[in-house]
C-alpha positions as CSV (number, residue, x, y, z in Angstrom):
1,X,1.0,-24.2,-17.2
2,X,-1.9,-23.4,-15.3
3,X,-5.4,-25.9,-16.0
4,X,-8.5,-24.1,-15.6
5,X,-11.6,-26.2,-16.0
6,X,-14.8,-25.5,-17.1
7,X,-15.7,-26.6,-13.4
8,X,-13.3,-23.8,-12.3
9,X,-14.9,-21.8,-14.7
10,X,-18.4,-22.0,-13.8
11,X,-17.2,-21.8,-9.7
12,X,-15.6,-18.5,-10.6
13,X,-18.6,-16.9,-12.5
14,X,-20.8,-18.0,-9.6
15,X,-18.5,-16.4,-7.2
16,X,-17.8,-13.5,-9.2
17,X,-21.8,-12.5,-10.2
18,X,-23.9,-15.6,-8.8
19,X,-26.5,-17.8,-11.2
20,X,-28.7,-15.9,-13.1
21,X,-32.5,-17.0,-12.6
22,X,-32.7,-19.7,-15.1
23,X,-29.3,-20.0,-15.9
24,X,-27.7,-23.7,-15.2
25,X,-23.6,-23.6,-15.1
26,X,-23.0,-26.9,-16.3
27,X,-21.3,-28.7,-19.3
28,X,-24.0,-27.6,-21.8
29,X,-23.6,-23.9,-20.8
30,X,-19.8,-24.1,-22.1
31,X,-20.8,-22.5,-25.7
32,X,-23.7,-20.0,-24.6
33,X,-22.7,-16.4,-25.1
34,X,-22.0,-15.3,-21.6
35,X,-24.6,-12.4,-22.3
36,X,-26.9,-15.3,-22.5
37,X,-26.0,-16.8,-19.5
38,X,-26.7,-13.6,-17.4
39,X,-23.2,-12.3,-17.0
40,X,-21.7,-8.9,-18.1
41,X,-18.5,-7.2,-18.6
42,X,-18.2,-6.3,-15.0
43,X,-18.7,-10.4,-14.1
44,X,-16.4,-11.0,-16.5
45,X,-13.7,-8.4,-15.1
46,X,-14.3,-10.1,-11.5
47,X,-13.7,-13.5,-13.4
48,X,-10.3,-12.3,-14.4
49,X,-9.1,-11.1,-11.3
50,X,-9.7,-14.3,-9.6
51,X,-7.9,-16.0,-12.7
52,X,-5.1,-13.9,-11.8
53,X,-5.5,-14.6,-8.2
54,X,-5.7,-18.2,-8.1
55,X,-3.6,-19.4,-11.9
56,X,-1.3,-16.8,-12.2
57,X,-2.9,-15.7,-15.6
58,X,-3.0,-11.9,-16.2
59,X,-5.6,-11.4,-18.6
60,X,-6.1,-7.9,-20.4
61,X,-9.2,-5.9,-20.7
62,X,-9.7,-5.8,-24.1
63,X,-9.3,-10.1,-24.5
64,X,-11.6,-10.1,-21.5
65,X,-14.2,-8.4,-24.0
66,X,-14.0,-10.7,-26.9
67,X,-14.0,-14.0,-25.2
68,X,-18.0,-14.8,-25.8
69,X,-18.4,-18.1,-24.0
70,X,-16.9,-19.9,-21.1
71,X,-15.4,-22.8,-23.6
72,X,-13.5,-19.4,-25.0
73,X,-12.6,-18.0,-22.0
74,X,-11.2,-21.3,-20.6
75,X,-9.0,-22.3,-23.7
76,X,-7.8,-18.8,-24.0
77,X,-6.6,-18.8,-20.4
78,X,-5.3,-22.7,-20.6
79,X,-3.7,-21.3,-23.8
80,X,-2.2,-18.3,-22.1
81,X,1.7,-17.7,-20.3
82,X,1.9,-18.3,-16.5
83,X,3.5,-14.5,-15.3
């Protein structure tokens, strides 16, 4: 089962769409709306393809929408079937 870590997390939103001015990725971020955090659905999309990439974890579009926070996004994908 693949472990994705909020430290994973925050490397692959940096990677995928940078830091937002203003924005700190770090443990207190974990339960900001990503909206808040300077990140849209096209971040979020970029996020997921690297999940894919480097866990194994196919995640569809329309999950990718709903999951409003990193803490979400994490435990959905630590929560989620290796393909």
């Amino acid at each position: 089962m693949p472990l994705l870590t909020p430290d994973d997390m925050f490397r692959l939103l940096r990677a995928a769409g940078g830091e937002p001015e203003g924005t700190e990725l770090t443990e207190d971020a974990l339960d900001v709306a990503f909206d808040d955090l300077g990140y849209d659905s096209l971040a979020l999309l970029e996020v997921s393809t690297r999940v894919e990439r480097e866990f194994g974890v196919q995640l569809a579009d329309e999950i990718i929408v709903e999951l409003r926070t990193p803490r979400a996004f994490v435990e959905h994908v630590n929560g989620t079937t290796v393909r």
